[in-house]
N, C-alpha and C positions, 0 to 999 in steps of 0.2 A: 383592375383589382376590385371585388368585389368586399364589400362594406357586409361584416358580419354582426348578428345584434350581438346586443352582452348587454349584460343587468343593469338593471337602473339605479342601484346602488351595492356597497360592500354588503356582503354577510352578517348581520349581526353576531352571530356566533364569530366570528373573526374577528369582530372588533370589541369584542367580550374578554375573548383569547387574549389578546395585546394590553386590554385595561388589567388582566389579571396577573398577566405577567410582571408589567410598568410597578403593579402596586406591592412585588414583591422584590423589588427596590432595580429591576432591570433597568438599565437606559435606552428608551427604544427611539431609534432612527428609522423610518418609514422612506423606501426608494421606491418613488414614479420613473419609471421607466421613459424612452424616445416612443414617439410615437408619430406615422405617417400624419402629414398635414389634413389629407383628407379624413381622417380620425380623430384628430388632434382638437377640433372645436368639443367636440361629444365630450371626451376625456374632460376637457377643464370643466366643460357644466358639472360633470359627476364628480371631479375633486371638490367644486369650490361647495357643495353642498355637504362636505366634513366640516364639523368642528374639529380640529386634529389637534390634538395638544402636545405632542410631539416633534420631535424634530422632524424635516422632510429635506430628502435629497432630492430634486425634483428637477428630471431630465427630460421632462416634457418636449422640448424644444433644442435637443442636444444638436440634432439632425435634421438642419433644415435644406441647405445647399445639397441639389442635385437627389436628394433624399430618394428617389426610386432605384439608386445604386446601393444602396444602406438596408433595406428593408425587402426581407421575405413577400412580406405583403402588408395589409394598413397596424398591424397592430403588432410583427415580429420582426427584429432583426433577423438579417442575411452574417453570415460569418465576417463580411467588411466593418459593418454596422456595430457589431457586437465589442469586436478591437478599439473601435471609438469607445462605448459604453466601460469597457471594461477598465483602461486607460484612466480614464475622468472618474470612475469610480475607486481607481484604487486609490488615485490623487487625495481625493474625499476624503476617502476612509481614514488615510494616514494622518491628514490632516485632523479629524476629530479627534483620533488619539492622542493627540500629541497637545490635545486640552486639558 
């Protein structure tokens, strides 16, 4: 599996986007997706360089065991992959609401 680049950081226009939203009184939850081990070091350097003042659901590490059965390739789930993600995700969600 070939290791693709991708940016060294978010957009600022994105993270504009979300401040502008946030301050018109939205509650925003910010979801880090699984991502392959061999990926997964890069990922944390480039999260832990947010300040995020938001909530984070952060499935970084959702998919570690056997992970090459889970994943498309380093950075996409496979349709098995995804049924985990979605599962744990909807878990999440209800549970936030239900605050």
């Amino acid at each position: 599996k070939k290791l693709k680049e991708i940016g060294k950081s978010p957009s600022k226009l994105d993270l504009d986007a979300i401040d502008k939203i946030s301050s018109m009184g939205a509650d925003i939850t910010l979801v880090i997706p699984p991502f392959h081990s061999s990926f997964r070091k890069q990922m944390n350097e480039l999260f832990k360089k947010f300040n995020l003042k938001y909530k984070i659901l952060n499935y970084m590490d959702l998919i570690k065991t056997n992970e090459d059965n889970y994943f498309y390739n380093i950075s996409h789930l496979n349709s098995r992959g995804l049924k985990i993600l979605e599962k744990k995700l909807n878990e999440d969600i209800n549970q936030l609401l239900k605050k």
